[in-house]
Structures are given as C-alpha cells and as structure tokens.
N, C-alpha and C positions, 0 to 999 in steps of 0.2 A: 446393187443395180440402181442406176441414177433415175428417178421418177422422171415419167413425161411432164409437160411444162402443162399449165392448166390452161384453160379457153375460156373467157368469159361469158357467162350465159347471165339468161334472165330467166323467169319464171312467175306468172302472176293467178294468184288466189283467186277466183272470180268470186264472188260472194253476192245472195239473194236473200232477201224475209221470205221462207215459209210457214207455212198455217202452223207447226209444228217446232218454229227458230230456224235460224241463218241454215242457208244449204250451198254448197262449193261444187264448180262446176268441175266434173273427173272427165278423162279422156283416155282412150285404150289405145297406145301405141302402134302399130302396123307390126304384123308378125314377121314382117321380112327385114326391120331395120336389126340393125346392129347394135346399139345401145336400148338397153332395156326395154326391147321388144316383148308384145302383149301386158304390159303393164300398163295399171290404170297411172294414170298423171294428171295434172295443173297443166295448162297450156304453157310453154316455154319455149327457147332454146339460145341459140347463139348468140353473141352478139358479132352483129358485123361491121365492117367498115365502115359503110354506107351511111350505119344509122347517125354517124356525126353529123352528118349534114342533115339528114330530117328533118322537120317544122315540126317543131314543140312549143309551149310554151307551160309555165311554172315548175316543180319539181326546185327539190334541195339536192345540189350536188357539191356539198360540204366532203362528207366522206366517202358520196358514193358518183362515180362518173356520170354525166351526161349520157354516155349512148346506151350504158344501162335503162338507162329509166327509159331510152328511146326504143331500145329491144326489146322490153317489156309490152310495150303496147303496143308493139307494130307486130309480136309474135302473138298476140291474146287478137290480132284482128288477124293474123294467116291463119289461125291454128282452130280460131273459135268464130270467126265470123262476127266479133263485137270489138268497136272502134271508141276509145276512147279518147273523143275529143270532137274536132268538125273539119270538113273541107279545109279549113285553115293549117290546118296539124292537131299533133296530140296535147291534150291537156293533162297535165304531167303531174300535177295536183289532183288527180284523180287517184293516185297511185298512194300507196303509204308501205313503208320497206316493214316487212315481216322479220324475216330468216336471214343469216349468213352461211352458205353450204361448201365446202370445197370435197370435190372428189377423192378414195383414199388415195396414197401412194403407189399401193401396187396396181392400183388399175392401168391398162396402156389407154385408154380415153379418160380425160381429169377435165373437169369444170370448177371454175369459179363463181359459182353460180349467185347473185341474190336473188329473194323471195319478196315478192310486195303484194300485196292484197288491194282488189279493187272491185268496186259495189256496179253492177250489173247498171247500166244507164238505161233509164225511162223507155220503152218502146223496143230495146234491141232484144235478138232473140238467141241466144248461144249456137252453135252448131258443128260438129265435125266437119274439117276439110276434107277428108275422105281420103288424102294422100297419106301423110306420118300420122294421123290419129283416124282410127274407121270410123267409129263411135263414141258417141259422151252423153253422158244425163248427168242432171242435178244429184245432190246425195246431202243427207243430214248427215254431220261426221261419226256421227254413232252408226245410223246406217252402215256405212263403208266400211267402220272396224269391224261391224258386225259380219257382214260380206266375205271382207277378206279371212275374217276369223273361222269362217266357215268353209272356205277353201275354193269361193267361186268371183273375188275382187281379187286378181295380184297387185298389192303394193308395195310399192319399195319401202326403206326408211323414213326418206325424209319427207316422205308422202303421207306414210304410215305417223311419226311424230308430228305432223303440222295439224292433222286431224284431231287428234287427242288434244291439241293446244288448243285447237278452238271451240271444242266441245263444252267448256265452262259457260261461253257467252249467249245470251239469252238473242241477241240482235246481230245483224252490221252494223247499225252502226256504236253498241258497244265494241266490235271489234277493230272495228277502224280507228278509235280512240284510244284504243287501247297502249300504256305506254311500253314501248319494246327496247330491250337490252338485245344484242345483236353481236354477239362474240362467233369467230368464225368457229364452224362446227365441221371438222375433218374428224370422219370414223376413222376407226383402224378394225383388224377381223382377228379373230380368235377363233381356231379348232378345238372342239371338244369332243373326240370321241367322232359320231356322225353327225353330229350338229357344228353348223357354220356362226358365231356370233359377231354381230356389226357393235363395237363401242363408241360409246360419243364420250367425251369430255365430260367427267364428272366418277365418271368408272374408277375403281380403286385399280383399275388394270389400263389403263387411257393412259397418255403422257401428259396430256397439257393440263396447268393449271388453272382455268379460266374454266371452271366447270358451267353448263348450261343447266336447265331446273330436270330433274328426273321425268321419267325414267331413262337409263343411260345406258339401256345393254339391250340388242335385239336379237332374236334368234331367226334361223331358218332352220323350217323342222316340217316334215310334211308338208312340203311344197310350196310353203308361205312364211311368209315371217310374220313373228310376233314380241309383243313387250314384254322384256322383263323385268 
C-alpha cells in the first residue's frame, strides 16, 4: 500500500524556570478530534498556506522553511494564548529547532512535523483555547513521565521522548543553548504478542541508519506507553 503524502506541521516546546528547573507547557487534546485525541501535547499543528505571508522577522531558514517557523508561533499563540514577538509580527529568533518527527508509514494522517523550543516571554500567561486543547498546565518533565507512568498523563512518543531529553537540563536557558543534531525520526511498529512497540532509528530492528541517542523502542502496554 502507497503511504499518504505527509503535511507539514509545527510544534513548539514552551519552556519556563521553575522553583524546582525548567517546566514545559502540556496540553490535552479535545476528545472529539481525530488525531491523537485526549492526549496530553506541546501546542502545534499545521502549517498553512497563509503563513507565507505572515510578518516575521529573524529565524534561520537554511534547512528548515520560512512558514515553518511561521506555524510555529502563530500555533503556540492559537493553541496557548502566547505571542512571540509584537504588533509587528513574530520574532522568529525566539524559537531554536529541537526535533525532526515524520509520521509512521502506515498511518492514513502523516506529518512532517518540526520541533522548536521557546522560553515563555516576560509577562505572558499560557492558556488553553478551549477548542483542539480543553486544558494545559506546566509540568517538570519528570513530573509528566511520572504521570503518564502512572497511567493518569496520556502521551504519545514523541512527547514522551522530548521529555526524557530535557530532563538532564538544570535551566532554559541551558536548554535553549543546547547544541542539537536533528536527523529525521520516522518510527515504525512492531507486534509482540499483545504489546504494540513504536521503534525509532537506532533499534536493531529500525531501518535507518542515522540512529538518534537512546532509548529507541516504546511500548504500549496497559493503556500508555512506555520506554524501553
């Protein structure tokens, strides 16, 4: 079967200093949508047409498009209610690219989504739109594993993986600085028995050779998924 064609999306890290190290703002999907409904998430999605034209100003679009970086922050202000940049447009230099994600093949909805990370600006206050996300609060990323580990946070993968990646850093803005290698990361699934496993690149059982840092194999097992 010929896989669907992928969609460009965006996706942005919102990141805050708490009393306790950097905390990311999560957000619970609307039970009625169609892609990864009631999961918790990073504000994101599409990118559109439109965003070509937007006012922005700064952003490196070397390897990665302009309207990405435009979807980025004009989703993290429908999604979250925080605007990076002014009246003028977005300031695009606010943003620094994390992740490279592409949806697996068998899915019938595929994204090509990037990941950027951006530090909560002065004064702005986070907030569910209330329409594709009900709810969102801050979370230490240990929290959240902890959460989901427990069986009452659902997160996906690469929700679940960006969390564990940040969990080393003491700050934002250690994280911001932080220098990133950014190979695309297309899971593939494996059946075991009744467990479902999602593989990333680096698995003895993965195709590609452009392995990412471990761990490389997730399971879904009792309702949630976990690292393996």
């Amino acid at each position: 079967m010929t896989p669907s064609e992928t969609r460009p999306a965006a996706t942005v890290i919102l990141l805050k200093d708490g009393a306790s190290g950097p905390e990311t703002w999560l957000m619970e999907r609307n039970r009625t949508l169609g892609f990864m409904a009631a999961a918790w998430v990073f504000p994101g999605g599409r990118v559109d047409a439109e965003d070509a034209a937007l006012p922005g100003r700064g952003g490196d679009f070397q390897s990665i498009g302009r309207p990405s970086w435009i979807a980025a922050a004009r989703e993290l202000e429908e999604e979250a209610g925080v605007r990076l940049g002014d009246a003028a447009g977005y300031d695009l230099d606010l943003l620094r690219v994390w992740a490279h994600w592409v949806t697996p093949e068998i899915e019938p909805r595929r994204y090509d989504t990037w990941f950027f990370v951006a530090r909560l600006p002065a004064g702005a206050v986070a907030r569910a739109d209330g329409g594709e996300a009900t709810r969102g609060d801050w979370f230490r990323p240990e929290e959240a594993i902890e959460r989901c580990n427990a069986g009452n946070l659902p997160l996906a993968p690469p929700t679940l993986r960006t969390l564990l990646e940040l969990m080393p850093f003491a700050s934002v803005e250690a994280i911001l600085a932080a220098p990133r290698r950014t190979p695309i990361i297309q899971p593939c699934f494996k059946q075991e028995g009744d467990t479902l496993f999602v593989l990333l690149p680096g698995d003895p059982e993965h195709p590609s050779l452009d392995a990412v840092e471990p761990p490389f194999r997730y399971a879904f097992d009792a309702g949630r998924w976990w690292s393996r």
